[in-house]
C-alpha positions in Angstrom: 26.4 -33.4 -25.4 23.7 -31.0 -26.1 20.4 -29.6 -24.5 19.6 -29.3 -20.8 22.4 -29.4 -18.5 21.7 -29.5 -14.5 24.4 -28.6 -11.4 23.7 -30.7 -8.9 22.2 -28.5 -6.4 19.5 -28.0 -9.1 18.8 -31.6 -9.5 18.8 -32.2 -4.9 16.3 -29.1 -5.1 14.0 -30.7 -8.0 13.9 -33.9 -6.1 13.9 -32.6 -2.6 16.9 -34.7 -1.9 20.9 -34.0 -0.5 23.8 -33.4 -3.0 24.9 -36.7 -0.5 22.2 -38.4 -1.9 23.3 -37.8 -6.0 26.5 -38.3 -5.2 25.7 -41.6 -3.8 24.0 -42.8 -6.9 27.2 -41.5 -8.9 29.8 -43.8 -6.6 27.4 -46.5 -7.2 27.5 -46.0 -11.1 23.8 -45.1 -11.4 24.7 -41.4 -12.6 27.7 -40.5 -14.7 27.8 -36.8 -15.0 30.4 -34.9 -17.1 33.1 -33.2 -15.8 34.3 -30.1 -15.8 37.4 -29.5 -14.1 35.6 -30.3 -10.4 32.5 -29.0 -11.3 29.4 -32.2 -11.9 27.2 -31.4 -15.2 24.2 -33.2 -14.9 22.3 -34.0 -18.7 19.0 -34.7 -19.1 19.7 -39.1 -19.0 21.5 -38.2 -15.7 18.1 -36.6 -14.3 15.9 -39.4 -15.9 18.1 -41.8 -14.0 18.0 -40.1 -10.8 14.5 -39.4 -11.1 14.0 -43.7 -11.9 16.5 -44.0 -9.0 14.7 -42.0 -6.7 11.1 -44.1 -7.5 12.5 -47.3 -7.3 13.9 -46.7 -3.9 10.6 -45.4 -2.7 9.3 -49.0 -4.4 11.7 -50.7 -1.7 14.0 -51.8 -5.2 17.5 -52.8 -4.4 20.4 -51.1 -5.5 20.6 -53.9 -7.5 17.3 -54.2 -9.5 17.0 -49.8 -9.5 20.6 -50.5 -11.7 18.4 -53.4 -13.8 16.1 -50.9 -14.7 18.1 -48.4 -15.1 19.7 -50.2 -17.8 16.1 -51.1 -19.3 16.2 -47.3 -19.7 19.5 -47.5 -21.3 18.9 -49.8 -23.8 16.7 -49.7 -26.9 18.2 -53.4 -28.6 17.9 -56.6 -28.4 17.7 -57.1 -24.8 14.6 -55.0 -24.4 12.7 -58.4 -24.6 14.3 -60.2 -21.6 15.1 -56.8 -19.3 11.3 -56.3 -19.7 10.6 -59.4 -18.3 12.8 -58.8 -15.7 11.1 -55.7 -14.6 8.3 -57.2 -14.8 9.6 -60.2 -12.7 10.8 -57.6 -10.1 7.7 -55.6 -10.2 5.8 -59.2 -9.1 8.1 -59.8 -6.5 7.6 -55.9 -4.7 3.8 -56.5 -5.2 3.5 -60.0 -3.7 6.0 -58.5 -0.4 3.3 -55.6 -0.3 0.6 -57.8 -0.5 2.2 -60.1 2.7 2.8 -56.6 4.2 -0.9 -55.8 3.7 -1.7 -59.3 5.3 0.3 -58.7 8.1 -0.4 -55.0 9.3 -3.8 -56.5 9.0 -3.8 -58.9 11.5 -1.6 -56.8 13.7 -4.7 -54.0 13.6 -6.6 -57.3 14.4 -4.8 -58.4 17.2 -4.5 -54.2 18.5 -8.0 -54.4 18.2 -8.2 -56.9 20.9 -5.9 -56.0 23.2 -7.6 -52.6 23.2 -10.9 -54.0 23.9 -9.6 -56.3 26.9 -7.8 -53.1 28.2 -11.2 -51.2 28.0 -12.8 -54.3 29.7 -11.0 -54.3 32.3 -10.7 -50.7 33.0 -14.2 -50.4 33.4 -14.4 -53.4 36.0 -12.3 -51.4 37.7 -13.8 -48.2 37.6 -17.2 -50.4 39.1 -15.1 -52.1 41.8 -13.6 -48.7 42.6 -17.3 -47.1 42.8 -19.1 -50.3 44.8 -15.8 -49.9 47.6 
């Protein structure tokens, strides 16, 4: 393979991540570097990957989905059709759990809100009862 080649160090400093961290994309067959002797050459797929890795866990994606769009990446047949479906299917899913996320910090701010205003209720009552004793 030709062009860019990366060391991993290079590629944890890019994406502000551990050489832990690539590693563990490698031993779950996300990245496939080449070897030489015991030394990890990154190529420029291998940093596309990590880099699509790296978004979809920040997305909340599974393990599971990152390696189904990793292999949209991968693949420019066929399949392209029903893998981008599937992304698409998977990108529905993440939205609608954000959207019940939303919902629910929403009443929890809601609900703070109230609690808040009975504390500041009350502490005031207080501060009266103190001042009339």
């Amino acid at each position: 393979m030709s062009g860019q080649t990366y060391a991993i160090g290079e590629l944890a400093q890019h994406f502000d991540v551990t050489t832990r961290t690539i590693r563990f994309y490698e031993q779950e067959g996300l990245l496939s570097p080449e070897r030489r002797g015991k030394t990890r050459v990154y190529h420029e797929k291998d940093r596309v990957r990590l880099k699509l890795a790296l978004r979809g866990k920040r997305l909340g994606f599974s393990l599971i989905e990152i390696r189904e769009v990793l292999d949209l990446y991968d693949t420019r047949h066929d399949g392209s059709i029903r893998q981008l479906e599937r992304l698409l299917e998977i990108l529905a899913d993440k939205r609608a759990n954000l959207e019940r996320q939303l919902e629910d910090i929403r009443v929890m701010q809601r609900e703070l809100d109230q609690v808040e205003e009975r504390c500041k209720g009350a502490l005031e009552e207080l501060k009266a009862a103190e001042k009339s004793s």
